[in-house]
DONUDO-345278 format. One record per atom (N, C-alpha, C): residue number from 1; residue in three letters; atom name; x, y, z. Coordinates in pm, whole numbers, always signed. Layout:
<nodes>
+------+-------+------+--------+--------+--------+
: nupa : gumar : balo :     xx :     yy :     zz :
+------+-------+------+--------+--------+--------+
:  NUM :   ALA :   CA :      X :      Y :      Z :
...
+------+-------+------+--------+--------+--------+
</nodes>
This chain:
<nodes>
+------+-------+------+--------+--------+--------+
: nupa : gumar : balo :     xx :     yy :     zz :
+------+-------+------+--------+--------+--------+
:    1 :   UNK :    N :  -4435 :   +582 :   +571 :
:    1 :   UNK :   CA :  -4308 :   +653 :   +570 :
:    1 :   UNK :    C :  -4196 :   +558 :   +526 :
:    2 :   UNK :    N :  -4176 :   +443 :   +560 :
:    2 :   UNK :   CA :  -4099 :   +332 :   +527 :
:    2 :   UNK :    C :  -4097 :   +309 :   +381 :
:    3 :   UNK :    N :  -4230 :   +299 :   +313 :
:    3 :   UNK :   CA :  -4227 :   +294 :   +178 :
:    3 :   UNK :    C :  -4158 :   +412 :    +92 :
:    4 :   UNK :    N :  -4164 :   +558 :   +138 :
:    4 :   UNK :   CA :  -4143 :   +647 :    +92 :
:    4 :   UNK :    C :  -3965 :   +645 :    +70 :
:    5 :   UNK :    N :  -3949 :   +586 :   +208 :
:    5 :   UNK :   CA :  -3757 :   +568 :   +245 :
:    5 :   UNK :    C :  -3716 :   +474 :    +92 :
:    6 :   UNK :    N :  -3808 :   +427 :   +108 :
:    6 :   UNK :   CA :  -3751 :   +222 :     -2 :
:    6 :   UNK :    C :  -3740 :   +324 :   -131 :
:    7 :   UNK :    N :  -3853 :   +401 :   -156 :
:    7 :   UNK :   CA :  -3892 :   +430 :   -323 :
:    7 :   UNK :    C :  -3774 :   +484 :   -283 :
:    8 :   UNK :    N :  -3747 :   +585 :   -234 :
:    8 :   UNK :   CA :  -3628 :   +699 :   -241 :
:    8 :   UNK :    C :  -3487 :   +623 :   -256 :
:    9 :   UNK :    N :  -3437 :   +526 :   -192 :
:    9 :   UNK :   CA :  -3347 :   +463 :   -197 :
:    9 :   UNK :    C :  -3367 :   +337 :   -304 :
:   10 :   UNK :    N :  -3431 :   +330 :   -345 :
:   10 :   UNK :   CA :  -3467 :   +255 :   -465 :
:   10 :   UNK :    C :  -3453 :   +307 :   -624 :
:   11 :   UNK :    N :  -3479 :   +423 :   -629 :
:   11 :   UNK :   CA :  -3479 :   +543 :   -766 :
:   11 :   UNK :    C :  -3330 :   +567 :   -752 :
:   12 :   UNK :    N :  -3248 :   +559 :   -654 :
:   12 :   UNK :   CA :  -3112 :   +613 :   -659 :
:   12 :   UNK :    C :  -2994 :   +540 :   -694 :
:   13 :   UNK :    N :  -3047 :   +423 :   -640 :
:   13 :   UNK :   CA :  -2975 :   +267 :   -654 :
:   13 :   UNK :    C :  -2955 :   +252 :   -850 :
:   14 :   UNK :    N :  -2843 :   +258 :   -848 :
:   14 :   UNK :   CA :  -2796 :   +226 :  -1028 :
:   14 :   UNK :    C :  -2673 :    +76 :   -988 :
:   15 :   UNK :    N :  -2714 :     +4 :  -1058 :
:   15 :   UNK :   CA :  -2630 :    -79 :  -1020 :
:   15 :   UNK :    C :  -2511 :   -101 :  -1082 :
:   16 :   UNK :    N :  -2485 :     -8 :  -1175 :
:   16 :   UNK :   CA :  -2392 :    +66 :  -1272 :
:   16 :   UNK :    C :  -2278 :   +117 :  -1220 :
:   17 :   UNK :    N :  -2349 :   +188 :  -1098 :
:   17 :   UNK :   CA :  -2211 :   +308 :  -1070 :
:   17 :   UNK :    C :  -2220 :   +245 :   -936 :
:   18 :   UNK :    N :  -2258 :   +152 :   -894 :
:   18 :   UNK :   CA :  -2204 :    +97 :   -732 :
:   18 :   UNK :    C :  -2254 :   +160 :   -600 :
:   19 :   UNK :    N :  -2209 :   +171 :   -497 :
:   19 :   UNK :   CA :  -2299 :   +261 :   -422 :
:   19 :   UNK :    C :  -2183 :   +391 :   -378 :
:   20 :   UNK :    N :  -2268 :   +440 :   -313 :
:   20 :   UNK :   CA :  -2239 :   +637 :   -323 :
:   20 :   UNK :    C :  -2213 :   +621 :   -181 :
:   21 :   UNK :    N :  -2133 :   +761 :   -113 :
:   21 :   UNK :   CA :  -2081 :   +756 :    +44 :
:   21 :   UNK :    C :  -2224 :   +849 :    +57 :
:   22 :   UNK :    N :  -2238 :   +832 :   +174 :
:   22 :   UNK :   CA :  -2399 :   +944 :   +210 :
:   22 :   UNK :    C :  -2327 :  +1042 :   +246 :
:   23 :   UNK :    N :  -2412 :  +1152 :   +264 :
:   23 :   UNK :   CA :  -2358 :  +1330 :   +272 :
:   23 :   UNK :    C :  -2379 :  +1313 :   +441 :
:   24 :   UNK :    N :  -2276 :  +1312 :   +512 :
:   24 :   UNK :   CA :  -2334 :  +1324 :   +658 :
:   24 :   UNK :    C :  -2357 :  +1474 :   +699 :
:   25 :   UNK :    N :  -2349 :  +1535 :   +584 :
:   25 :   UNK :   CA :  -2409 :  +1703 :   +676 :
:   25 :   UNK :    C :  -2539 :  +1709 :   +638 :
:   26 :   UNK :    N :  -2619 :  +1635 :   +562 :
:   26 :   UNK :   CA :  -2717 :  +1616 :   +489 :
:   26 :   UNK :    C :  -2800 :  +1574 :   +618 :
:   27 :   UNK :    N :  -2763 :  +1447 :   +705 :
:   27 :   UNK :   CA :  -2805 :  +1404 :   +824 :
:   27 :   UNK :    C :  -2818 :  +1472 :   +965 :
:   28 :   UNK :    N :  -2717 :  +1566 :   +912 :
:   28 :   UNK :   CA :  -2664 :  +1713 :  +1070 :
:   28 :   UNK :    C :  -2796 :  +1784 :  +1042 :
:   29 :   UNK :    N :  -2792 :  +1842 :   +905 :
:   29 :   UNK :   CA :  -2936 :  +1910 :   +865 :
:   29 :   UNK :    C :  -3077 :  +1859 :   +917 :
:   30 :   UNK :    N :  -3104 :  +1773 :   +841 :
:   30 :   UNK :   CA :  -3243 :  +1709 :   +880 :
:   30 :   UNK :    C :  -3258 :  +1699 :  +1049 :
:   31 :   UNK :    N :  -3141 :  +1598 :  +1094 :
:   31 :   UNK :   CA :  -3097 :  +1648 :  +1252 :
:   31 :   UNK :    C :  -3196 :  +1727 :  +1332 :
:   32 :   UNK :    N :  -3134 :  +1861 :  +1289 :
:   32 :   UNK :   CA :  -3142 :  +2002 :  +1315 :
:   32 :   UNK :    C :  -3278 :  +2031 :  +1293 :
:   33 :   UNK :    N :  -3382 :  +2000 :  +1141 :
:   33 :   UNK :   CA :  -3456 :  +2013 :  +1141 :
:   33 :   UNK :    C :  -3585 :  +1943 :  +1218 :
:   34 :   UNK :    N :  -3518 :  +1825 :  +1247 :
:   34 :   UNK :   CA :  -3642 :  +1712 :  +1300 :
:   34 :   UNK :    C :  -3661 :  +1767 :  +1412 :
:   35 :   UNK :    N :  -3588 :  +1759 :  +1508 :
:   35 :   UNK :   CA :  -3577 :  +1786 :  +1653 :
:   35 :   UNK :    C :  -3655 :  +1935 :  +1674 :
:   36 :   UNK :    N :  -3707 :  +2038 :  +1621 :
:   36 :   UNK :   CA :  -3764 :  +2127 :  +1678 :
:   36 :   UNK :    C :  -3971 :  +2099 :  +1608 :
:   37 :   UNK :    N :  -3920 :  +2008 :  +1487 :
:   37 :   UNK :   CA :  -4043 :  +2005 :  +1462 :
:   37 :   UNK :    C :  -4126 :  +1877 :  +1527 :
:   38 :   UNK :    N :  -4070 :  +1799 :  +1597 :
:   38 :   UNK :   CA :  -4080 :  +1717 :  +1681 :
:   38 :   UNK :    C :  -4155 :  +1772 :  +1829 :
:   39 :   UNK :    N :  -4034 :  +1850 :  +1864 :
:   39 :   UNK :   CA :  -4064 :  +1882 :  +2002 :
:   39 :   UNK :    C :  -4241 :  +2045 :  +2017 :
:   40 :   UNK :    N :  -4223 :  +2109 :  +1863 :
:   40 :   UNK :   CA :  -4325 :  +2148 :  +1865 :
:   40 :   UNK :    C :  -4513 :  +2104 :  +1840 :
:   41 :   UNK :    N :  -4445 :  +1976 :  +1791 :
:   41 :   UNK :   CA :  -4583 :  +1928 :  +1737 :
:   41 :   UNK :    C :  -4597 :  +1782 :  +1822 :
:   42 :   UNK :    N :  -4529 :  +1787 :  +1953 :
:   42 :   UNK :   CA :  -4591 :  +1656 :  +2048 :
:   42 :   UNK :    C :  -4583 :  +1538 :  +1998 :
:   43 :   UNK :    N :  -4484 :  +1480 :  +1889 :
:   43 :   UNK :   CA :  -4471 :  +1386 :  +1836 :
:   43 :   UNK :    C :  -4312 :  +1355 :  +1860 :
:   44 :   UNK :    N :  -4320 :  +1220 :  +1988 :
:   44 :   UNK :   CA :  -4192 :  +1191 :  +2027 :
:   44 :   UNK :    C :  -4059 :  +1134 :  +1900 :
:   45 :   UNK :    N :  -4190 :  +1091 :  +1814 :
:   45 :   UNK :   CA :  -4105 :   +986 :  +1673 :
:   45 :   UNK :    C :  -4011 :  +1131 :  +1573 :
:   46 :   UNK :    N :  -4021 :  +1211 :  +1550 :
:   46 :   UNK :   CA :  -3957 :  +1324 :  +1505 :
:   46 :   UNK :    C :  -3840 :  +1406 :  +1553 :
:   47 :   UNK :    N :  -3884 :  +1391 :  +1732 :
:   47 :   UNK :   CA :  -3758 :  +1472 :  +1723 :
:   47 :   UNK :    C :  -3666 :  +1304 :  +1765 :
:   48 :   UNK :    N :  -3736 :  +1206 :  +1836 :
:   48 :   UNK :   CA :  -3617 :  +1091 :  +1834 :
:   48 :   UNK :    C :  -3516 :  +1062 :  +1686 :
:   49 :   UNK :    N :  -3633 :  +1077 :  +1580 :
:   49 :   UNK :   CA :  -3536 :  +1052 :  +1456 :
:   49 :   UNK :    C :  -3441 :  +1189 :  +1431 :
:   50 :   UNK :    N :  -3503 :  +1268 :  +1480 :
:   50 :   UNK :   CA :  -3379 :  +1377 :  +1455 :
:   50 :   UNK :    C :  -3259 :  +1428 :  +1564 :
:   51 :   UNK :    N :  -3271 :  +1345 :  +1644 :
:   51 :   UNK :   CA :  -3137 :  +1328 :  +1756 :
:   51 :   UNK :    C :  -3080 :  +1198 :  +1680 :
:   52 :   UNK :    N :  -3121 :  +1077 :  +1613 :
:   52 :   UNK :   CA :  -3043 :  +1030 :  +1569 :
:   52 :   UNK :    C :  -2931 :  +1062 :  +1430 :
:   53 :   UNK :    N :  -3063 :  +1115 :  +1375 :
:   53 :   UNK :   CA :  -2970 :  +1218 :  +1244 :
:   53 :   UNK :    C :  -2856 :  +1268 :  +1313 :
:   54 :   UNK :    N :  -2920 :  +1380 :  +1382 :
:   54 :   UNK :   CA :  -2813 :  +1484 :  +1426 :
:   54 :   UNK :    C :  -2671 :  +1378 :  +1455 :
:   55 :   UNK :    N :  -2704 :  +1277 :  +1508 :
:   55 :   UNK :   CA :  -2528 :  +1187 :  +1639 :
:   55 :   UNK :    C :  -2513 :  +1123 :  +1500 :
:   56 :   UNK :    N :  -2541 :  +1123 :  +1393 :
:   56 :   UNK :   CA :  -2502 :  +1052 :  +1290 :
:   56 :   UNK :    C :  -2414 :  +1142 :  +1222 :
:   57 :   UNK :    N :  -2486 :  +1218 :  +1221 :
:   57 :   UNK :   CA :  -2436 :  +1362 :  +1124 :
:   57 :   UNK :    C :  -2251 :  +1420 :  +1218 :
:   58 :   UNK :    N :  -2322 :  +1477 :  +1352 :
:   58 :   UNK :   CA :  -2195 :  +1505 :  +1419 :
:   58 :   UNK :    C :  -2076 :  +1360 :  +1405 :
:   59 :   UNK :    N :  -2139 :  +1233 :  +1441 :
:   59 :   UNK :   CA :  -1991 :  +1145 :  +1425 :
:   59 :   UNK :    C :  -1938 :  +1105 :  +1322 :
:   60 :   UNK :    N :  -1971 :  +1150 :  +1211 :
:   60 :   UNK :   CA :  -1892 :  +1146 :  +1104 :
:   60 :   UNK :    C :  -1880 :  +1284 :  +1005 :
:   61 :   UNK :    N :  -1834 :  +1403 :  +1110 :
:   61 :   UNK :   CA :  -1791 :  +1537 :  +1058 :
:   61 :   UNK :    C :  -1714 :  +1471 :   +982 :
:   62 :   UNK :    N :  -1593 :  +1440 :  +1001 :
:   62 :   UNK :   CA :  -1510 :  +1448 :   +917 :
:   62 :   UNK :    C :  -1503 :  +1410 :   +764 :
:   63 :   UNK :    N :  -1627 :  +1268 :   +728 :
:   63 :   UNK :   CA :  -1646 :  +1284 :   +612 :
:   63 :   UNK :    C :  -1714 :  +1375 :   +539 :
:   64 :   UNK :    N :  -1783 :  +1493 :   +609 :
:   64 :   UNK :   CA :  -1850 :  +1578 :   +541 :
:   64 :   UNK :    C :  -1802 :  +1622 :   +419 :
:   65 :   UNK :    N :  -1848 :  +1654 :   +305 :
:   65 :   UNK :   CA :  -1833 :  +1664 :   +141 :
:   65 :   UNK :    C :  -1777 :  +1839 :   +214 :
:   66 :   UNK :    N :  -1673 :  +1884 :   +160 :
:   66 :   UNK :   CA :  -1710 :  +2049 :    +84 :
:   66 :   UNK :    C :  -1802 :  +2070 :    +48 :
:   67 :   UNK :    N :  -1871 :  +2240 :    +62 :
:   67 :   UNK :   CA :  -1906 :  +2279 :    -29 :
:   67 :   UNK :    C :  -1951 :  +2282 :   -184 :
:   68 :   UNK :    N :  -1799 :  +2309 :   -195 :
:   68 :   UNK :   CA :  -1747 :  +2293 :   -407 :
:   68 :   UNK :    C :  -1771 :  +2154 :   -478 :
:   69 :   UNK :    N :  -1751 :  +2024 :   -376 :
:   69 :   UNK :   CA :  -1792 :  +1908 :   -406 :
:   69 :   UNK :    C :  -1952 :  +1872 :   -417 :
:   70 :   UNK :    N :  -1988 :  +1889 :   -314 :
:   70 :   UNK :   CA :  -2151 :  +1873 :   -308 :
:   70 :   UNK :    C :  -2260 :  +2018 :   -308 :
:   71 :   UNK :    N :  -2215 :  +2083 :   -390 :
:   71 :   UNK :   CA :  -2315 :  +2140 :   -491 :
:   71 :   UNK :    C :  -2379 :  +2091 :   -565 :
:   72 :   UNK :    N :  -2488 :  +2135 :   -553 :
:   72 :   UNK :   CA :  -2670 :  +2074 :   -656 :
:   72 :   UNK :    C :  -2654 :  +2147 :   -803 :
:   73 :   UNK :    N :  -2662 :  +2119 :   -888 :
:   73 :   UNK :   CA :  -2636 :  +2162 :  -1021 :
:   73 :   UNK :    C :  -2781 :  +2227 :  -1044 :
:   74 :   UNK :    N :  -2882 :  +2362 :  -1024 :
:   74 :   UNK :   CA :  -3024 :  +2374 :   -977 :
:   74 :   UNK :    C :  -3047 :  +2347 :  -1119 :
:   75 :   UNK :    N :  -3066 :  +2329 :  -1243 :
:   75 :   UNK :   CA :  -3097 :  +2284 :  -1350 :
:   75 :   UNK :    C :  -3199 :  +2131 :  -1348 :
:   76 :   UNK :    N :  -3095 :  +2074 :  -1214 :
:   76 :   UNK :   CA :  -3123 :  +1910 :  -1202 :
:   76 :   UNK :    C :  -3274 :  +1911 :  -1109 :
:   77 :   UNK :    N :  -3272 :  +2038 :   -989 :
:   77 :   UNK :   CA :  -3401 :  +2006 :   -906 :
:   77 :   UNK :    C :  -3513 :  +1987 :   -970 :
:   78 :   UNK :    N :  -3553 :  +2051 :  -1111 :
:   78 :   UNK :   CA :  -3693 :  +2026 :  -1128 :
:   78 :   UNK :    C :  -3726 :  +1845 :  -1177 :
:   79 :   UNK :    N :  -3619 :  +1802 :  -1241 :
:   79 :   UNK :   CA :  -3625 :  +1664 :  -1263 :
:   79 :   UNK :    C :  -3642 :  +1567 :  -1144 :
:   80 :   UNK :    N :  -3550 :  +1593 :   -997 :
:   80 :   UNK :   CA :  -3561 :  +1532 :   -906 :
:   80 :   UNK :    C :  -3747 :  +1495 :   -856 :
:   81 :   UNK :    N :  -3784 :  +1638 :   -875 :
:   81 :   UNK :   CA :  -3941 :  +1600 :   -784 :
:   81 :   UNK :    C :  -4032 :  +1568 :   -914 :
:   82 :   UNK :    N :  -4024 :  +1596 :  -1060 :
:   82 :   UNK :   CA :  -4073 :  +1547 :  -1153 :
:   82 :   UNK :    C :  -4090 :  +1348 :  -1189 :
:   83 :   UNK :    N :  -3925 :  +1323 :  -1125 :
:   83 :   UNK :   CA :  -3903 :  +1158 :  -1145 :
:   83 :   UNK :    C :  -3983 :  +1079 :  -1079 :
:   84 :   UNK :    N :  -4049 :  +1151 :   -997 :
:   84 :   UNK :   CA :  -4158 :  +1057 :   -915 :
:   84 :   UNK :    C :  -4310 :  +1061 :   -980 :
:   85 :   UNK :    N :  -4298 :  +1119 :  -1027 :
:   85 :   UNK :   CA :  -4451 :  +1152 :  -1072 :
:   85 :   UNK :    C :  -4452 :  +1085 :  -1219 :
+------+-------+------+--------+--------+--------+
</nodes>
């Protein structure tokens, strides 16, 4: 799983354009998602990472992107899961 984090944060890294603010509703999400799939499937490591998402996500509401700002352009998704392969 660690390797998967590196590639992912590794493919994104341009050393061109500097680094990017992270989407903290992006972190509220996953959050949200970890924590029930955690607590259903008896695996303490899932929902712990997704209570940390989540207190990540909630303490920095305020940088949350808009909407109108962080919209996915859907043209771009098929390239995203294509770039790995």
């Amino acid at each position: 799983m660690m390797v998967a984090i590196f590639v992912v944060f590794k493919s994104r890294y341009n050393p061109n354009q500097g680094t990017r603010e992270p989407e903290y509703r992006t972190f509220f999400i996953m959050g949200i998602v970890f924590i029930p799939i955690g607590i259903a499937a008896g695996n303490s490591v899932f929902w712990i990472l997704g209570l940390v998402f989540l207190i990540l996500g909630i303490t920095n509401r305020e940088k949350w992107k808009s909407l109108e700002t962080s919209k996915v352009n859907l043209a771009e998704i098929p390239h995203v899961f294509t770039r790995f392969f």
